[in-house]
Backbone bond lengths (Angstrom), bond angles and torsions (degrees), N, CA, C in turn:
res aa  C-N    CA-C-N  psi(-1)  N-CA   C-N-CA  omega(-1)  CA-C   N-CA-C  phi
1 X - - - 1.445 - - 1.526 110.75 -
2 X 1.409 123.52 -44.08 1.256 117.51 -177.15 1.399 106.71 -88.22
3 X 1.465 146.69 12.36 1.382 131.09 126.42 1.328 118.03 -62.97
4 X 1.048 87.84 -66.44 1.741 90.40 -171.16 1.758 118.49 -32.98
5 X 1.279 103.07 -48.36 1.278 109.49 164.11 1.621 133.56 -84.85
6 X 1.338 114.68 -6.84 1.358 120.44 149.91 1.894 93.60 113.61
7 X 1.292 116.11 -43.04 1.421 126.69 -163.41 1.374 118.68 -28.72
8 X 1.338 144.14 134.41 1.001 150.37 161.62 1.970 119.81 -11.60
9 X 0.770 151.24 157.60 1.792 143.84 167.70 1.550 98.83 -75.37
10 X 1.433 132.63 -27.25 1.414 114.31 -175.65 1.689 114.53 -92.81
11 X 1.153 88.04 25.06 1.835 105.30 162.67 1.807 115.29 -86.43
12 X 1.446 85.57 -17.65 1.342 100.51 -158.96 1.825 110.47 -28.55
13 X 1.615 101.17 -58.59 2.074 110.25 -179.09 1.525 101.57 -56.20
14 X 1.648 123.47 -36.57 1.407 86.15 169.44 1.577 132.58 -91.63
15 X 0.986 108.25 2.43 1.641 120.28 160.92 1.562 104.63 -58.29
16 X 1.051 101.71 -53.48 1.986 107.86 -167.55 1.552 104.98 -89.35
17 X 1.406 118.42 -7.99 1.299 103.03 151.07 1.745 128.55 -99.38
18 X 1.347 97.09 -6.56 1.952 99.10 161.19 1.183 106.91 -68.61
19 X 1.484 124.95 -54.36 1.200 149.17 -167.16 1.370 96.79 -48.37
20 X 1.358 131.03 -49.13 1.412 132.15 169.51 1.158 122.72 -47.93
21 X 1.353 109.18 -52.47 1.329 126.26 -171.05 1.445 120.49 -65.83
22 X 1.355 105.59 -21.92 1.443 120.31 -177.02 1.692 116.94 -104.08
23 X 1.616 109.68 -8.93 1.459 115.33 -175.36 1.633 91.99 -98.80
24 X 1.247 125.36 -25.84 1.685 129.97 178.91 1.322 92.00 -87.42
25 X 1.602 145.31 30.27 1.131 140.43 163.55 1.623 116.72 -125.19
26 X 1.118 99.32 -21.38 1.289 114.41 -174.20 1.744 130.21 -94.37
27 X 1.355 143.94 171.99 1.391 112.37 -154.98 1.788 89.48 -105.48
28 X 1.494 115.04 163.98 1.258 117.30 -171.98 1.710 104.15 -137.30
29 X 1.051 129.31 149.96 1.351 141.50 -156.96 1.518 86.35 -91.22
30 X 1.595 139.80 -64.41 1.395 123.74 171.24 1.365 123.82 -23.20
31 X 1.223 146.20 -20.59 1.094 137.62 -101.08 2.077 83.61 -176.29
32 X 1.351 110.81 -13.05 1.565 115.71 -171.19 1.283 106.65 45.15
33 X 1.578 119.53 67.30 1.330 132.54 150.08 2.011 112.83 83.63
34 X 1.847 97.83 0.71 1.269 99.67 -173.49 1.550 114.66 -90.23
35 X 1.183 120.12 158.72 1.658 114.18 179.68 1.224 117.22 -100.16
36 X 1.103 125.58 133.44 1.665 147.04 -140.37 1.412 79.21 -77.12
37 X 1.265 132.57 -82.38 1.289 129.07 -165.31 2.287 126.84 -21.80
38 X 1.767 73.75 -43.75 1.402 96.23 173.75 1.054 125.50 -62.48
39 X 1.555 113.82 -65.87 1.388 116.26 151.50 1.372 138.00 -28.19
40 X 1.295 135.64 -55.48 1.309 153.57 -176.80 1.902 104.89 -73.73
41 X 1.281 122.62 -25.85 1.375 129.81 -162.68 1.667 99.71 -130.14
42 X 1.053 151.59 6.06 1.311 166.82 161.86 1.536 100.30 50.58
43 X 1.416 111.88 27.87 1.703 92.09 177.08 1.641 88.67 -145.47
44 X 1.284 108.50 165.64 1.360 157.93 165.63 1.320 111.89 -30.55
45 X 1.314 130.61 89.24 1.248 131.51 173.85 1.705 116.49 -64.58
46 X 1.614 106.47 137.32 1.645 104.29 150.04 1.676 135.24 -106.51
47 X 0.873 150.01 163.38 1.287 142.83 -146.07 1.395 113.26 -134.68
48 X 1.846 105.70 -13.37 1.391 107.38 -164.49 1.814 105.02 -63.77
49 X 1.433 111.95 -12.39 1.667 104.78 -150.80 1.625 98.23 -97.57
50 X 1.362 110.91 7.22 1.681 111.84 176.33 1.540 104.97 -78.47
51 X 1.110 110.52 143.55 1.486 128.28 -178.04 2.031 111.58 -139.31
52 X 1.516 97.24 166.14 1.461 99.22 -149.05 1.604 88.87 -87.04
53 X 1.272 151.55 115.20 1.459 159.48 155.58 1.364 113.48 -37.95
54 X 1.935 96.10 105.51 1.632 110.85 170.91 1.540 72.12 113.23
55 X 0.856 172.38 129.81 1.752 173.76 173.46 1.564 99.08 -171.40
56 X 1.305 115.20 148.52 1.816 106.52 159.26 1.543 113.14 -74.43
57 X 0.940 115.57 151.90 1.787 109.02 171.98 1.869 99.61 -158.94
58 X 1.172 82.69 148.12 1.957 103.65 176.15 1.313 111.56 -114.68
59 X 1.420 115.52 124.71 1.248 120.12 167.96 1.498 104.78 -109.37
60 X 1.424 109.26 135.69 1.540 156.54 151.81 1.781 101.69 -22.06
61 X 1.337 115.18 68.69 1.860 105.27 157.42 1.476 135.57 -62.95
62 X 1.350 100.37 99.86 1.286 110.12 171.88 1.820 121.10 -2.26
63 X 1.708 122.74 146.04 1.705 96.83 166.12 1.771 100.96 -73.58
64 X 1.497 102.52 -22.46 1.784 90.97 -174.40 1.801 119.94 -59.87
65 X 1.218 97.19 -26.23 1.882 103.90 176.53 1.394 116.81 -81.54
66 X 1.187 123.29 -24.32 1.259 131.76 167.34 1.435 141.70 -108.17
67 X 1.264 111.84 160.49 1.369 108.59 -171.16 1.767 121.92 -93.45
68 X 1.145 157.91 -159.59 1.059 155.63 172.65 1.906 115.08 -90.78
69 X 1.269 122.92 -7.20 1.108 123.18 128.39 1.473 136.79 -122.34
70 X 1.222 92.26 32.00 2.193 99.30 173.50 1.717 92.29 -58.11
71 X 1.553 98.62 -174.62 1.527 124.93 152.26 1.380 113.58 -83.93
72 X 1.341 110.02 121.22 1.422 109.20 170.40 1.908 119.60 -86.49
73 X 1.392 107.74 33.67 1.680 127.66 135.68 1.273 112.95 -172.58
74 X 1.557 91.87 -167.60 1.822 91.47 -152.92 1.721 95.49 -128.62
75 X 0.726 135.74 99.35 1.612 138.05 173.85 1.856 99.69 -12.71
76 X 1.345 123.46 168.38 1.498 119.66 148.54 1.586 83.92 179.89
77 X 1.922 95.85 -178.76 1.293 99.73 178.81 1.944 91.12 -125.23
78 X 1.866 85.39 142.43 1.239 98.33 176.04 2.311 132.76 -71.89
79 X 1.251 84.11 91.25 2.042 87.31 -175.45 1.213 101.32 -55.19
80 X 1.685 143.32 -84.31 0.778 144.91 -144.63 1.734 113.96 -166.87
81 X 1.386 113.39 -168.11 1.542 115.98 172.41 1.541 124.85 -105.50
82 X 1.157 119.66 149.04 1.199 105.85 -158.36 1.773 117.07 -93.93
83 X 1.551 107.87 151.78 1.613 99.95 178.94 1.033 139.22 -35.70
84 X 1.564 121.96 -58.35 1.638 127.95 -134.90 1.449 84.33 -104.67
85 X 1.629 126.12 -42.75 1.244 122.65 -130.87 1.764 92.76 -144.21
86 X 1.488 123.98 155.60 1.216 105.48 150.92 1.215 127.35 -76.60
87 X 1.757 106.38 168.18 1.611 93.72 -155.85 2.080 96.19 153.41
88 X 1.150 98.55 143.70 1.416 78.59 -176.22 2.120 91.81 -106.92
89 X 1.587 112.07 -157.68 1.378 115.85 -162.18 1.457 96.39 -147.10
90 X 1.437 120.40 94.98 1.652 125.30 -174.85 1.290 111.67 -105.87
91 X 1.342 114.95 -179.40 1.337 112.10 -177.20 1.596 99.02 -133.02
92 X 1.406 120.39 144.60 1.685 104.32 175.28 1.429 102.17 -97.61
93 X 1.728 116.59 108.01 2.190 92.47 171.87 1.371 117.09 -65.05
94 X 1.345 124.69 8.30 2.049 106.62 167.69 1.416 108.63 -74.59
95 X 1.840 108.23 -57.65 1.267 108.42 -168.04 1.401 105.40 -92.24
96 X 1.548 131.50 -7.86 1.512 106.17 -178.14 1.233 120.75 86.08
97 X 1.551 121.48 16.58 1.399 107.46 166.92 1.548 121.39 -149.84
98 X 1.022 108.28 -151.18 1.967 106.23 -149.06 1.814 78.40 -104.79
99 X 1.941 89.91 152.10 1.518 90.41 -173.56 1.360 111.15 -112.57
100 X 0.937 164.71 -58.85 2.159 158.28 -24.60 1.041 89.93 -97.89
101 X 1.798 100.47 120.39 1.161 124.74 151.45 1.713 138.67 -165.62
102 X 1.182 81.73 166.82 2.351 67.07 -156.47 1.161 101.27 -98.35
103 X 1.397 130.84 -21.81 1.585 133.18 -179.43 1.993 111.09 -70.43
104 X 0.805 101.50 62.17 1.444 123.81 -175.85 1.570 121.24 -89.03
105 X 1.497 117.70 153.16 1.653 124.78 177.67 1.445 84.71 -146.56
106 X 1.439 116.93 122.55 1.675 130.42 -175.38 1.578 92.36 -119.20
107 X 1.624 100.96 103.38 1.760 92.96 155.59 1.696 105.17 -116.90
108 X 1.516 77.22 114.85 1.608 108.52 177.82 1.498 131.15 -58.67
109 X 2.007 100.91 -15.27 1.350 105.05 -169.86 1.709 100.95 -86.82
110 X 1.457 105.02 -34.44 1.884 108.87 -174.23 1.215 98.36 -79.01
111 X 1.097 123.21 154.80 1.543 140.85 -167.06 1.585 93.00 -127.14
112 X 1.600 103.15 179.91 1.554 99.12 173.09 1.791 111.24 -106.77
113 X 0.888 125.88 1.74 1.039 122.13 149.45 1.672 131.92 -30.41
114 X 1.492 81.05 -40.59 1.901 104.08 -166.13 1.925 95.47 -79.54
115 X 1.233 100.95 -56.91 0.893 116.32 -170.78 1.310 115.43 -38.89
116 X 1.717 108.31 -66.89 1.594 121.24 168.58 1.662 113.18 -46.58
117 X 1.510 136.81 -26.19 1.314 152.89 178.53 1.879 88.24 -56.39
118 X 1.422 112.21 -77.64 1.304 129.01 -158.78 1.331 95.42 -54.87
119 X 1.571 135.11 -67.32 1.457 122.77 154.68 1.312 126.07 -19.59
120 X 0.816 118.18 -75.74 1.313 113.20 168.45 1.829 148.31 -39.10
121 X 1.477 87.05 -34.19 1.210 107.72 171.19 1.609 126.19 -90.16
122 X 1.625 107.21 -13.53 1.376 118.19 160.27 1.583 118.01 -78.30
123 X 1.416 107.25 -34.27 1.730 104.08 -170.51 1.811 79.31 -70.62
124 X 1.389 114.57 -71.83 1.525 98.78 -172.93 1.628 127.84 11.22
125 X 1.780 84.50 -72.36 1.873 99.08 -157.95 1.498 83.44 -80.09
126 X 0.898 144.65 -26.44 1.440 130.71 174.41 1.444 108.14 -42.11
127 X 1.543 120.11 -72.54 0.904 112.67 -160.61 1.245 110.39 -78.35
128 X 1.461 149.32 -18.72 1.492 167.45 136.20 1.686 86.88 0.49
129 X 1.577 109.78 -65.80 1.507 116.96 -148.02 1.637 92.05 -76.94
130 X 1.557 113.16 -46.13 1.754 109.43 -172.62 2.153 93.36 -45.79
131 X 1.156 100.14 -55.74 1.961 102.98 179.49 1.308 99.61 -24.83
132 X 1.518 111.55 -85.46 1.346 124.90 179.74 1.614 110.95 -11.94
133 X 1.238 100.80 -75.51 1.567 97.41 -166.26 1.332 126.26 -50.28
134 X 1.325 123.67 -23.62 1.333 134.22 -175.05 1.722 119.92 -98.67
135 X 1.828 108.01 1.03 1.276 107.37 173.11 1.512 118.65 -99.82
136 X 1.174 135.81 106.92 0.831 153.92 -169.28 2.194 113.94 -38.08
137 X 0.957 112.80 110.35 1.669 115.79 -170.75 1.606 110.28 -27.54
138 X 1.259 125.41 170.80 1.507 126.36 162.25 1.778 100.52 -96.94
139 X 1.152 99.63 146.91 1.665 103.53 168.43 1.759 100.62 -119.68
140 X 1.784 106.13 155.04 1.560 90.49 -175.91 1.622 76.87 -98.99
141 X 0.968 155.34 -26.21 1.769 136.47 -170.05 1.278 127.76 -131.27
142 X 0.553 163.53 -137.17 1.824 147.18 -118.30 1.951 105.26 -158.35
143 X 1.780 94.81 -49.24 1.585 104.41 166.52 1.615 111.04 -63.25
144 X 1.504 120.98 -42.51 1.537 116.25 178.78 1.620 107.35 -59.00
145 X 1.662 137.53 -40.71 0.773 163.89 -169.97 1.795 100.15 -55.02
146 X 1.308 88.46 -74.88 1.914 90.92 171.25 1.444 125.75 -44.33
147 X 1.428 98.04 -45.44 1.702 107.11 -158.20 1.790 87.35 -66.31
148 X 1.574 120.43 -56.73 1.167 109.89 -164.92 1.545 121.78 -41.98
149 X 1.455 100.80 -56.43 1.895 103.72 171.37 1.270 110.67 -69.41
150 X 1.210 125.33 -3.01 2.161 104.77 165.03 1.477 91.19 -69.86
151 X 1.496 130.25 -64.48 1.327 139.88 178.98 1.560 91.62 -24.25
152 X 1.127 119.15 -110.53 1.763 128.39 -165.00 1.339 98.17 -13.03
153 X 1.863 129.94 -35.58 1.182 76.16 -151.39 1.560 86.59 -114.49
154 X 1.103 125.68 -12.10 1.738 115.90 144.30 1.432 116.18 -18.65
155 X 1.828 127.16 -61.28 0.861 99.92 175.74 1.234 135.99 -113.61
156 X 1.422 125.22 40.76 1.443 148.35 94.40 1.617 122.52 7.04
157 X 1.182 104.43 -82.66 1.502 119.43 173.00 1.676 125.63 -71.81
């Protein structure tokens, strides 16, 4: 699971706790083909709310968290489902931390791999452009050359 989905190795407990979650869902030959979950909870499982681990997903910002031009969601990548309650278990990559929440959009086809790419490729040009600013223009002749350093040192003084 954590290739496939690209995630770091210290994902690893929540890999092995989806992984749980999904082997107590599934049918087991101990058990003569029945699913533990079933057994233990006497009702009727559904399946629609499983999703593919490491997935892109957007969670739903509150109007109270946001402002009148925020984003009304926040990208993350989907870990797992959550304990007590339904609800899935995301991670945000800006801030780095664990999410629970059920107001969810799971696109199953982007992985986080991609995701971390697009990160990545923004701090890039970020800092590309901070470069930019601090390299001084080309001049093609000698008069462009002057005028620029009277400037500098105008504003210098």
């Amino acid at each position: 699971m954590l290739t496939n989905s690209g995630l770091e190795k210290n994902f690893w407990a929540e890999a092995v706790k989806t992984t749980c979650y999904l082997i107590n869902r599934s049918p087991t030959t101990t058990l003569d083909c029945g699913i533990p979950e079933e057994v233990w909870t006497g009702k009727n499982l559904n399946y629609s709310h499983l999703k593919i681990f490491g997935c892109e997903a957007f969670i739903n910002i509150s109007k109270e968290n946001r402002t009148k031009l925020d984003d009304k969601s926040m990208k993350c990548i989907f870990l797992g489902y959550a304990d007590e309650n339904l609800g899935y278990r995301l991670r945000d990559p800006v801030k780095h931390k664990i999410i629970r929440n059920r107001d969810v959009i799971l696109n199953e086809s982007e992985m986080f791999k991609r995701i971390v790419g697009e990160l990545e490729v923004k701090k890039f040009i970020d800092r590309f452009e901070e470069q930019q600013e601090n390299v001084p223009p080309i001049y093609e002749n000698e008069k462009q050359i002057q005028e620029h350093e009277e400037k500098q040192v105008e504003n210098n003084e």
